[in-house]
N, C-alpha and C positions, 0 to 999 in steps of 0.2 A: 678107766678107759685109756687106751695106747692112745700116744701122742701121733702123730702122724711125721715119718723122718722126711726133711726135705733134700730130694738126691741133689747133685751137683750134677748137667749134664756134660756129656763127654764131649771136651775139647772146649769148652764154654772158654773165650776170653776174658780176661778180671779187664776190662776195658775202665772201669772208676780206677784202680791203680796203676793205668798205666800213664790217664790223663793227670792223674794225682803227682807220681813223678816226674813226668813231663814239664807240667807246670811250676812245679814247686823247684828244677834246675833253672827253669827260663824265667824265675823270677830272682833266683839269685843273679843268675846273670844282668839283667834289668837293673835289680840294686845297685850292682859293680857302673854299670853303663849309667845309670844316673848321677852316681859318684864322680865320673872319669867328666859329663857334660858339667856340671858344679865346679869341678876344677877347673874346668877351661872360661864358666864365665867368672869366675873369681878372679882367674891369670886376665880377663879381659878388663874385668874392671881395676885391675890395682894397675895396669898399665894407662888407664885412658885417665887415671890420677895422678900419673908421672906428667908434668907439665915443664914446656922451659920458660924461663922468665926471659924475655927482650925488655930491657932499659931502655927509654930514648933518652936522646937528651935531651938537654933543657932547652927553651926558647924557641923551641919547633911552633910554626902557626898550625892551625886546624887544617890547611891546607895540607902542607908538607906529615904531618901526623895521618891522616888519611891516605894518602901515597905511601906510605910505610905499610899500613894496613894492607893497602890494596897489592904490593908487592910481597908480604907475608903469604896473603889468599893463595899466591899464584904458585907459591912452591909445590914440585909434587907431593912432598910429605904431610902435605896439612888437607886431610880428605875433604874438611867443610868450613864455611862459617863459623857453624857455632863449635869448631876447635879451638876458635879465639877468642880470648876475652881481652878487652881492654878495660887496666885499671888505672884511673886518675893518681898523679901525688897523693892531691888533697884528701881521697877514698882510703888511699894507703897508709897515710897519717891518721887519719877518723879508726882505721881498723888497730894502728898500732897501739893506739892514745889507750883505745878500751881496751884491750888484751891485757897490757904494761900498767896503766892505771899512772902514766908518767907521761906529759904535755910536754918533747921537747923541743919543740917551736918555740917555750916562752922562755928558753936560755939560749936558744943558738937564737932567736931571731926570724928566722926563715924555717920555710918546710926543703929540707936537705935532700928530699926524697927527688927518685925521678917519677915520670907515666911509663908505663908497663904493658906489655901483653904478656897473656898465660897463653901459651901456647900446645895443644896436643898432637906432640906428633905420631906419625901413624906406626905401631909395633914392629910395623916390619924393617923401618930402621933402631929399632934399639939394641944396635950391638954399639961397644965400644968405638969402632972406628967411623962411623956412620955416624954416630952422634957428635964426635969430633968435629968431624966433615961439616955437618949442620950448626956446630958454634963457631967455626970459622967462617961460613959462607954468612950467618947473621949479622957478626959481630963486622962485617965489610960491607953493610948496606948501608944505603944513604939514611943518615937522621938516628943510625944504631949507638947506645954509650955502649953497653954491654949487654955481654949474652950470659947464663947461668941455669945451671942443671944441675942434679944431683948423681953425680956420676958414679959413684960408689953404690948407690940406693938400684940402678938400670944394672953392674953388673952383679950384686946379690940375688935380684928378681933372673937374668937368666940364667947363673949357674944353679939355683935352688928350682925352677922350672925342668931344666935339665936334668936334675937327678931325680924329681917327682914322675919325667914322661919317663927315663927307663925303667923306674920302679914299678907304675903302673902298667905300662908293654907287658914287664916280665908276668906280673898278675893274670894279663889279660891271655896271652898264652897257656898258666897252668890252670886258668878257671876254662877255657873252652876246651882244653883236651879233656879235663876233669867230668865238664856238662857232656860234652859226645861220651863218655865212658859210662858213665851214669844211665845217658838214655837208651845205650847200647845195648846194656847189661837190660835193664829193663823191658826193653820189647826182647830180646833173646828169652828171657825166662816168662815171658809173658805167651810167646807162638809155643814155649817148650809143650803146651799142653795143647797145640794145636798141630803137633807132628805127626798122629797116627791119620787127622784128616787129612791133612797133606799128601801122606801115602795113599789111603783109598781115593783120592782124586786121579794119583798118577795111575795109581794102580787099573783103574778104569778108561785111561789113555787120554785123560786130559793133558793140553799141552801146557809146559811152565808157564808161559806169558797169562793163559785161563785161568791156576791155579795161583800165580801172585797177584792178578791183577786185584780181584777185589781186599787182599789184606793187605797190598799200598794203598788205595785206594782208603778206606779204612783209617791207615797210619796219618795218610795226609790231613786226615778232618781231624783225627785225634790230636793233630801241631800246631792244627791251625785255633783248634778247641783251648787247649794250653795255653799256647801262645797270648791269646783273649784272654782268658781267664789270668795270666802273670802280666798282663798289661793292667787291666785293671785292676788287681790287686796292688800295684804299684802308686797308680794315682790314686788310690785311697788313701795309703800311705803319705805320700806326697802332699795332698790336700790335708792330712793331718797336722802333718809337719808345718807346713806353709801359716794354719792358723795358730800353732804352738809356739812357734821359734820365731823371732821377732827377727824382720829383713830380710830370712830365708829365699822369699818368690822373690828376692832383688838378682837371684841366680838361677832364678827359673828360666828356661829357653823354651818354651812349646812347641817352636819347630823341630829342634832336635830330638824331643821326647817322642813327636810324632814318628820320627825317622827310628830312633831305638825300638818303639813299639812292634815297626814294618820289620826291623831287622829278630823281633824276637819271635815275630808269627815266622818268619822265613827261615830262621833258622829253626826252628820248632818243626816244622814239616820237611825239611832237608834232612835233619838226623834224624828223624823220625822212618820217612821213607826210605833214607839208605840203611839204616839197620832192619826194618823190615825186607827189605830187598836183601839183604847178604845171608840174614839169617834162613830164609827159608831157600835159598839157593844151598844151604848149608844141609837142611834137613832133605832137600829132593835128593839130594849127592849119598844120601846114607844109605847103608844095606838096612835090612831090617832087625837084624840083629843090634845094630847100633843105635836104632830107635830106641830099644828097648833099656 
C-alpha cells in the first residue's frame, strides 16, 4: 500500500523556526544582560565593603561621642544610619585578642586602642580626590584622632571597573549588531518563501500598507513570543544557578531582571518587525523575473 506524501503548501511560513531563532539570539543576549547586571551588583557590593575608619580620641564622654556621631550622620556622603557603625576600644581589643590569640593589654597595661566608626561612604565619592577631600574634612572635626582608608584598594577597584565597563560596551555593541544580523537574516529567508503571495496580493491591487500589514503584525507576536520564551528560559537557568552556586542570589537584583526581560520582549518585536517591514518592501520593489 502507497504511503500517502505529505505536500508542503505554497508559501507556508516555517514560523516554529523563525520563533526558534528569535528566541534562542534573545536569550543570548539575556545571558550577556544578566552577566553585565551581576557585575554591577558585585561592583556594588565590594564598594559598600570599602569602609573608613574614624578614631576618636580618648577621654570623650558619651555626650561629646554622640555629637560626633550626630555630625558624621549629617555629611552628604553617608546616605544613612546604618552606613555607620560604632566600635568600642574594648569590642576592638575582644576582636583583636581572638583573631592574634595574644592579650596585649596584659604587657602594656592598658587597651592602646581608640573607639571607631566604620563608616560607608556613598560610591560616588570614590575617586582619589574626593576621598582626600573626606579624610581632611574628618580628621578636623571636633573629638576626631584620625581618619583612615585604604587608598590604594578605592583606586585599584576604579581603574579595574573602568577597563571591565569598556570591555563590556565593546561586547555589548558587537553582540546587538551580531542579534539584529541574526534575526535579519532569519525573517529574510523565512518571507523568501512568502514572495510569490506577496505578488498575487499586489498583483490583485492590494495596497502595501494591506499587504504588510498582517506579516508585521505576525512578526510582532512572534518577538513578543520569543521574547517570553528567552525570558523564561533565563530564570530557569538562574534559579538553577541560584540553588547550585553558594551566594550567587547575594547578586540577584529582581528589578533589573524585570527591566532586561522588558527590554528583551521589546527588542524582540522591534527587530522582528523592522526586518519584516524592509524585507517585504524589498520583495514588492521586484520585477518578477527577480522573484524567481
Amino acid at each position: 500500500m502507497q504511503k500517502p506524501t505529505v505536500k508542503k503548501k505554497l508559501g507556508s511560513y516555517p514560523y516554529v523556526g523563525v520563533i526558534a531563532s528569535i528566541s534562542l539570539a534573545l536569550f543570548v543576549t539575556g545571558l550577556f544582560g544578566t552577566l553585565v547586571i551581576y557585575s554591577q551588583e558585585l561592583e556594588r557590593l565590594v564598594r559598600e565593603s570599602i569602609r573608613v575608619q574614624i578614631y576618636l580620641k580618648n577621654g570623650l564622654t558619651e555626650t561629646q561621642r554622640l555629637q560626633v556621631e550626630k555630625n558624621i550622620e549629617a555629611l552628604p556622603y553617608i546616605s544613612n544610619k546604618e552606613a555607620i557603625t560604632f566600635v568600642s576600644k574594648s569590642e576592638a581589643a575582644t576582636k583583636f585578642i581572638a583573631e592574634t590569640g595574644e592579650d596585649f593589654t596584659k604587657f602594656l597595661g592598658e587597651n592602646p586602642l581608640h573607639d571607631a566608626y566604620l563608616v560607608t561612604v556613598d560610591p560616588a565619592y570614590h575617586t582619589a580626590e574626593k576621598m582626600k577631600e573626606i579624610q581632611t574634612e574628618l580628621e578636623k572635626m571636633s573629638g576626631v584622632f584620625q581618619v583612615f582608608y585604604v587608598e590604594s584598594l578605592i583606586e585599584s577597584i576604579n581603574r579595574n571597573i573602568t577597563k571591565v565597563g569598556l570591555v563590556l560596551m565593546g561586547i555589548v555593541v558587537v553582540l546587538i549588531i551580531t542579534i539584529v544580523l541574526l534575526i535579519n537574516n532569519t525573517i529574510r529567508l523565512a518571507l523568501f518563501s512568502q514572495r510569490f503571495l506577496i505578488r498575487s496580493m499586489q498583483l490583485v491591487g492590494a495596497k502595501r500598507w494591506f499587504i504588510q500589514r498582517p506579516f508585521i503584525w505576525r512578526a510582532m507576536v512572534y518577538g513578543v513570543v520569543a521574547g517570553l520564551l528567552a525570558s523564561l528560559a533565563i530564570a530557569a537557568l538562574l534559579n538553577y544557578a541560584n540553588n547550585h552556586v553558594e551566594d550567587l542570589a547575594l547578586l540577584l537584583n529582581d528589578d533589573h531582571l524585570l527591566i532586561l526581560s522588558g527590554i528583551l520582549l521589546l527588542l524582540g518585536v522591534i527587530v522582528a518587525t523592522g526586518s519584516t517591514f524592509f524585507s517585504i518592501q524589498r520583495y514588492l520593489k521586484m520585477s518578477l523575473d527577480e522573484l524567481y
